[in-house]
C-alpha positions as CSV (number, residue, x, y, z in Angstrom):
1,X,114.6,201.7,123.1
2,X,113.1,197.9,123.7
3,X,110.3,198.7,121.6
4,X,112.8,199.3,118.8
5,X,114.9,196.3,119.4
6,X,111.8,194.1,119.3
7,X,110.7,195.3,115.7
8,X,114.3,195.4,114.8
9,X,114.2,191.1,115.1
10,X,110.9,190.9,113.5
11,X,112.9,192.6,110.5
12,X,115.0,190.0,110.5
13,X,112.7,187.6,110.6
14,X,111.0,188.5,107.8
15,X,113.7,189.2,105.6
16,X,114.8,185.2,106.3
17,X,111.9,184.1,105.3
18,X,112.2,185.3,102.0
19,X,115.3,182.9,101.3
20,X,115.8,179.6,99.9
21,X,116.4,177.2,102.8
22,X,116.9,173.8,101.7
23,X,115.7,172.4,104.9
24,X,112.0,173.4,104.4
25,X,112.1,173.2,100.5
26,X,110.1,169.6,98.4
27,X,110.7,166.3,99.7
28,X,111.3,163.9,96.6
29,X,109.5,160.9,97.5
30,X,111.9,157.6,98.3
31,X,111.1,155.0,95.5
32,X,111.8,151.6,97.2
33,X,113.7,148.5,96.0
34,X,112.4,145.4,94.4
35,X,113.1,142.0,95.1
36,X,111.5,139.7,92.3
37,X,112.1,136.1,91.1
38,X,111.6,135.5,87.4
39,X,109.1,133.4,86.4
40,X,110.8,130.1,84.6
41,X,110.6,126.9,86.2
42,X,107.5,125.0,85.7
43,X,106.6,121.3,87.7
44,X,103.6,118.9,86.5
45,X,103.1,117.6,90.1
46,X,102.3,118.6,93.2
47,X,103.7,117.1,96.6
48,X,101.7,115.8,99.9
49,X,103.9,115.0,102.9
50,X,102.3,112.4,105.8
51,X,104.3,112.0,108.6
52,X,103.9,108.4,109.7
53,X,105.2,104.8,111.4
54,X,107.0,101.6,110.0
55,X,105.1,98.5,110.9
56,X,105.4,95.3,110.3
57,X,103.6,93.5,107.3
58,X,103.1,90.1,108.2
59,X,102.6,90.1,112.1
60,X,101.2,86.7,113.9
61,X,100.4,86.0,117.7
62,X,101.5,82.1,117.7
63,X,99.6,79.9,120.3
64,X,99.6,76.1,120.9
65,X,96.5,73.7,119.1
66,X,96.5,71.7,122.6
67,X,96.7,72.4,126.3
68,X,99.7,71.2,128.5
69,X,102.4,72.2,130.7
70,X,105.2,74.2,129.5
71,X,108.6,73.4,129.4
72,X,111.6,76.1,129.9
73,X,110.9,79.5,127.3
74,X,114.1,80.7,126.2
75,X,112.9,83.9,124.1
76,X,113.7,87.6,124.1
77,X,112.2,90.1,122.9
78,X,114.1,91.3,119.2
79,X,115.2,87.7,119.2
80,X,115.9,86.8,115.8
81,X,114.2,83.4,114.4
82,X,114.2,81.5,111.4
83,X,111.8,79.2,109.9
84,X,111.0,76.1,111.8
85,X,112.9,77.2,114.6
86,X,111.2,76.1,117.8
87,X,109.5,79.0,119.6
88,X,107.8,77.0,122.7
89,X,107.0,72.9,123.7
90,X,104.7,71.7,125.9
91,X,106.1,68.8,128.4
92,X,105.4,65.5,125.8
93,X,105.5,62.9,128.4
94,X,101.8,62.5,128.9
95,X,101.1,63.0,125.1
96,X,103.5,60.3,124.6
97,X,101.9,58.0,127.2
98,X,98.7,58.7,125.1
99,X,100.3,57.4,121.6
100,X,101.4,54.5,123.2
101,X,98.2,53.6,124.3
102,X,96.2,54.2,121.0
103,X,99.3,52.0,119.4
104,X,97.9,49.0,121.9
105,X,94.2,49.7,120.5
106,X,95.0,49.5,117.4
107,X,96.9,45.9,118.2
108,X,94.4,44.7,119.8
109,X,91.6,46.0,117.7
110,X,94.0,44.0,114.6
111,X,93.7,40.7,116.5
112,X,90.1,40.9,116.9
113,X,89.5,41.7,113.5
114,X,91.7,38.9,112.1
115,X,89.4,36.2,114.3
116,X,85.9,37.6,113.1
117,X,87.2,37.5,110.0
118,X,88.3,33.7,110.1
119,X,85.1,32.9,112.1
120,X,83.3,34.2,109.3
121,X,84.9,31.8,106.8
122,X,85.0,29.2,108.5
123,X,80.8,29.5,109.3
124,X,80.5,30.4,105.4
125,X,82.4,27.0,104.6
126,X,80.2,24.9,107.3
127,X,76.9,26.5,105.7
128,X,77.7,25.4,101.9
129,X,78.4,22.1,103.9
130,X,74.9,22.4,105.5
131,X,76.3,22.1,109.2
132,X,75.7,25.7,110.4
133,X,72.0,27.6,109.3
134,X,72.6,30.8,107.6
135,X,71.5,32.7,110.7
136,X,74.7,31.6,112.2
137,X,76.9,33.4,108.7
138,X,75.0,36.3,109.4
139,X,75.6,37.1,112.9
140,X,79.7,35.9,112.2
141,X,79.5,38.7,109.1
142,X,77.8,41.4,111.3
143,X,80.5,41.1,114.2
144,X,83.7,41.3,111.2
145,X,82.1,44.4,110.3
146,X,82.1,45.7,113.9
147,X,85.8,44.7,114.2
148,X,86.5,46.6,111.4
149,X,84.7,49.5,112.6
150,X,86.7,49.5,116.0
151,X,89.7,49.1,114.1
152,X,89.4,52.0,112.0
153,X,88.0,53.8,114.9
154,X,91.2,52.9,116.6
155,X,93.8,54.1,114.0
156,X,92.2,57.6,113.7
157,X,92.9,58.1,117.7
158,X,96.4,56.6,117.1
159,X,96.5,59.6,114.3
160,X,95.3,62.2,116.6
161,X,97.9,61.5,119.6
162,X,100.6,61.8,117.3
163,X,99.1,64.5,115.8
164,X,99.1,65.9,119.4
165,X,102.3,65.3,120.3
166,X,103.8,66.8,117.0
167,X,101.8,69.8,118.2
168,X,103.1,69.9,121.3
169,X,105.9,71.9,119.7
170,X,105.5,75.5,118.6
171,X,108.2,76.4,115.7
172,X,108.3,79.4,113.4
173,X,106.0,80.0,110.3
174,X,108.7,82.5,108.6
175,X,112.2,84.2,109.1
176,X,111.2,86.6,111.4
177,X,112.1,88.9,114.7
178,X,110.3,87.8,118.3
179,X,108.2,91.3,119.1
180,X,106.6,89.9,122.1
181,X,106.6,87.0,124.7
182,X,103.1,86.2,126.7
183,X,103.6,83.6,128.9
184,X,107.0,82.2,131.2
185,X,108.6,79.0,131.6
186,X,107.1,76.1,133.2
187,X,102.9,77.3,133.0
188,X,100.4,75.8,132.5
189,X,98.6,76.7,128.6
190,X,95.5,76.2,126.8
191,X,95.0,75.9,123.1
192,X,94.6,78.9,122.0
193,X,96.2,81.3,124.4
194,X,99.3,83.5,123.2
195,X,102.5,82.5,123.6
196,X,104.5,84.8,121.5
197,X,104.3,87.6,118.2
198,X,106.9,87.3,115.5
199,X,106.9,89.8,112.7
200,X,108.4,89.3,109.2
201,X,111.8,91.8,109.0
202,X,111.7,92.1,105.5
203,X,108.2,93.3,104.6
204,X,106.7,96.6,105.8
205,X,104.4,98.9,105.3
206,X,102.9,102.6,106.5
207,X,99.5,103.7,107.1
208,X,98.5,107.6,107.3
209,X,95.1,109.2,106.6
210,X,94.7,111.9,103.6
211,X,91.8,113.8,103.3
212,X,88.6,113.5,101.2
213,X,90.5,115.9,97.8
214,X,93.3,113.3,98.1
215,X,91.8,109.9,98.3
216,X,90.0,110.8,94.6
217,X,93.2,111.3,93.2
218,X,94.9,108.3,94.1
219,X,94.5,104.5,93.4
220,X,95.7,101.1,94.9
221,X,99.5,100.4,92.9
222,X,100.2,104.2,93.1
223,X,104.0,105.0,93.7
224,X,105.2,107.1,96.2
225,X,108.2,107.6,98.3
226,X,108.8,107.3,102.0
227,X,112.0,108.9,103.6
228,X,113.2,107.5,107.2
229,X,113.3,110.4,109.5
230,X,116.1,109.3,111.7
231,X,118.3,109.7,108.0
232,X,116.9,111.6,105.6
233,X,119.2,110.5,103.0
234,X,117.4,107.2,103.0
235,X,114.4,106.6,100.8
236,X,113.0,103.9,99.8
237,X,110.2,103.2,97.0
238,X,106.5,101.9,97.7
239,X,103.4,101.5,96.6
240,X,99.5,102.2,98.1
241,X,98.6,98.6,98.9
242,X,95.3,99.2,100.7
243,X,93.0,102.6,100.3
244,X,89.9,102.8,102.1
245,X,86.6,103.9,101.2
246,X,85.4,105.0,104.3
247,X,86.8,107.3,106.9
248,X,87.5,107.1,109.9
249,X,87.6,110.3,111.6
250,X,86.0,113.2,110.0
251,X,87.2,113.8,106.3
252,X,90.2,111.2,107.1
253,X,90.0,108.5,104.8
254,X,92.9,105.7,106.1
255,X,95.7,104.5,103.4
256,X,98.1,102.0,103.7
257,X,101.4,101.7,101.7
258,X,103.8,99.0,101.4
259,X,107.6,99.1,100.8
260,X,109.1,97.5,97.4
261,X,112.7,96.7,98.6
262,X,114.1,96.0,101.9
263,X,116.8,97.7,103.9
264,X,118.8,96.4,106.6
265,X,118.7,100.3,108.1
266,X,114.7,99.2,108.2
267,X,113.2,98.6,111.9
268,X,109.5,98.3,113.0
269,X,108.3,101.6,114.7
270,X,110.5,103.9,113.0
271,X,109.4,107.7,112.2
272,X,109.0,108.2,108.5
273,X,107.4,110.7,105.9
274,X,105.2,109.9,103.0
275,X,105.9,111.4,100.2
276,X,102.8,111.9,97.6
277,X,103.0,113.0,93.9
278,X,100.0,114.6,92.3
279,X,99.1,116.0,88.9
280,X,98.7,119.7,88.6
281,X,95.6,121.1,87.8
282,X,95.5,122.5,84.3
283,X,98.2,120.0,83.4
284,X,101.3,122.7,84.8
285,X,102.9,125.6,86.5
286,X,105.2,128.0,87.2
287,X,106.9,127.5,90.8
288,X,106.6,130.3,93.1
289,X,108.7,131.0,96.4
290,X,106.1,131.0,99.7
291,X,107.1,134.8,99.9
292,X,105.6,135.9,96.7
293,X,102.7,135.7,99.3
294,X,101.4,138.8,101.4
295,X,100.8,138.3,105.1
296,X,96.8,138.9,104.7
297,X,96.9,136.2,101.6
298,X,95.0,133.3,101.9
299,X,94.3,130.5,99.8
300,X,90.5,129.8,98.8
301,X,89.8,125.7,98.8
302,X,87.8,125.1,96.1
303,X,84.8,122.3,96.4
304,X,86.3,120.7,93.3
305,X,89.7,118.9,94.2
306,X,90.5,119.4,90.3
307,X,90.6,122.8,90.1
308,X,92.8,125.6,91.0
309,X,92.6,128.3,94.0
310,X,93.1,132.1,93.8
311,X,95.4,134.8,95.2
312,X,96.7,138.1,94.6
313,X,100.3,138.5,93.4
314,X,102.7,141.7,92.9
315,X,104.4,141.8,89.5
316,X,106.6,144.2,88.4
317,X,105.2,146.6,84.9
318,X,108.9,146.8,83.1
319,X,107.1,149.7,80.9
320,X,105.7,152.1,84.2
321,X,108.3,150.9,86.7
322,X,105.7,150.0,89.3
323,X,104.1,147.0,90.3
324,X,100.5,146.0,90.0
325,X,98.7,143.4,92.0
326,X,97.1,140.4,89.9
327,X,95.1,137.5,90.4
328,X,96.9,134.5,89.4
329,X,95.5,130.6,90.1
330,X,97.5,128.3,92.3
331,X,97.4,124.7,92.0
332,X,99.0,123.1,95.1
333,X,102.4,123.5,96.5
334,X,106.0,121.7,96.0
335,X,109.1,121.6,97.9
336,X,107.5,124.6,99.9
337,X,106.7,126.3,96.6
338,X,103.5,127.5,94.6
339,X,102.6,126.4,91.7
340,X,101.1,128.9,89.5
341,X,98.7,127.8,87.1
342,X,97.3,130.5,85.4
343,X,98.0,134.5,85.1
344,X,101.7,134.3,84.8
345,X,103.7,134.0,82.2
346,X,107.1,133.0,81.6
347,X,110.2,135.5,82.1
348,X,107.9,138.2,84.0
349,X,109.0,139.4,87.5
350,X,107.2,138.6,90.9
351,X,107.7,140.8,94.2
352,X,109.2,138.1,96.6
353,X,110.1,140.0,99.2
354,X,108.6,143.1,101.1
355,X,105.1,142.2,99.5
356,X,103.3,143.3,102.7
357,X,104.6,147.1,102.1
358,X,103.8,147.3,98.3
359,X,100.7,148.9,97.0
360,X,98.8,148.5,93.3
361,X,100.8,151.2,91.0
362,X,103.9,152.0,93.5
363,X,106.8,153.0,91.8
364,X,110.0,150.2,92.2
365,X,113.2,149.8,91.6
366,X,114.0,146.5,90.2
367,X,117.1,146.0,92.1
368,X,120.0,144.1,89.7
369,X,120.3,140.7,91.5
370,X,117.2,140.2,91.4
């Protein structure tokens, strides 16, 4: 009896397997979904971004001419100055003593000269009388001379103390803000020694380093942009004022650009970007989204700075329905796009997203928005 009811289920079993069961019968395979962007807009330029800091132009450390004592330094730091305003004075009460003085000299070194010079008359008047010998004219001529001497002498000193004592007050060379003050009130100063930095507030400039494929394409008057970073609405036009011809770290070759109008928004030390324009390779391309990109893409540098770099691209083959890989030539990047400069051509479809999961041939579906 159980060794009937055991072939009776394998009767069964074999009868089912003879049916259609539509849980073991051909998978069709799931034909995924394309994402593409069309292949239209086309830039002449590339862009280079260089973070950087605002800086003064014109900057100058201003220091007395003489040594003295100080008198009371009212500056602050971001104090604003104009022009012959008076920065720092030295106490002039000792340079004025000193003026005084050569003013006597040069009264006294007047008198003398006025009686050598009418002893020597007098003696040239007695010799044509043939009172005096000639010996006598002689040594009268050679002491007016001296006098004179002594009295030029003593007008250049009179010169110099009031040249002192105009020096003896520091004023500003240009309209300008007060960056930093060196000394305090009251101290004694040599000539030479800093008293304070003033900064002009309406010229300044940038400086960044680019590497070596940069510097050969640019040029001292080139435009470019710089953007404030604390509002990046703002930005302002400059120019490359200064480009150097040797580096100064490894590959990093130091440029200096200068703004072209002024802004009241503008201080020294601010955080801005540098915004660089360069030609495209090959004269043009097609602009690409980053994503067009597969995960193990990378971007060959080439040794020439002039010529574009290769990488493998997915586009979409209307008449097969797949999508086939192709090498296409990029020639730098803008606003966070490729430019594709060769092995595109306009109105074709690019994978943009999902790259990393397509192969060469898979069948798509090139979804409508795309």
């Amino acid at each position: 009896m159980r060794v009937a009811w055991i072939f009776g289920l394998a009767a069964v079993a074999l009868a089912g397997c003879g049916q259609d069961d539509s849980r073991t019968g051909a998978i069709e395979p799931v034909v995924r979904g394309l994402k593409s962007c069309v292949v239209d807009d086309s830039e002449e330029a590339t862009v280079r971004r260089y973070p950087s800091v605002l800086q003064p132009a014109s900057t100058t450390t201003l220091s007395f001419e003489i040594s003295g004592r100080l008198e009371a330094v009212v500056l602050d730091v971001g104090q604003q100055v104009a022009e012959g305003d008076v920065i720092a004075q030295i106490d002039p009460r000792s340079l004025e003593i000193q003026v005084e003085n050569a003013r006597a000299a040069v009264r006294q070194a007047e008198v003398t000269t006025r009686n050598a010079e009418e002893d020597f008359r007098r003696k040239q008047q007695l010799l044509e009388e043939g009172v005096v010998p000639k010996a006598q004219v002689d040594e009268s001529e050679t002491a007016l001379e001296t006098s004179r001497s002594q009295e030029i002498q003593a007008r250049k000193q009179l010169e110099n103390a009031e040249e002192d004592l105009k020096r003896s007050v520091l004023r500003a060379p240009f309209d300008g803000t007060i960056s930093g003050v060196d000394v305090e009130s009251f101290a004694n100063v040599t000539a030479g020694a800093p008293i304070a930095t003033i900064y002009a507030d309406e010229d300044f400039e940038s400086a960044f380093t680019v590497s070596f494929d940069v510097v050969n394409r640019i040029a001292v008057g080139k435009t470019v942009a710089v953007r404030l970073a604390d509002d990046p609405t703002v930005v302002l036009p400059a120019h490359v004022s200064e480009l150097g011809a040797r580096a100064d770290t490894v590959s990093a070759f130091p440029v200096v650009v200068s703004l072209d109008a002024a802004n009241p928004l503008l201080k020294a030390g601010m955080a801005v970007e540098i915004t660089l324009e360069l030609p495209v390779p090959r004269g043009a391309g097609f602009t690409m989204p980053l994503t067009v990109l597969p995960l193990e893409g990378r971007l060959e540098v080439p040794s020439d700075p002039y010529e574009a770099s290769n990488v493998d691209l997915f586009v979409y083959d209307e008449a097969s329905g797949t999508v086939r890989s192709r090498t296409v030539s990029i020639g730098g990047l803008r606003d966070n796009q490729l430019i594709v400069v060769d092995g595109l051509t306009a109105g074709e479809h690019v994978a943009c997203a999902g790259v990393t999961f397509l192969r060469d041939g898979m069948q798509v579906n090139l979804l409508p928005d795309a």
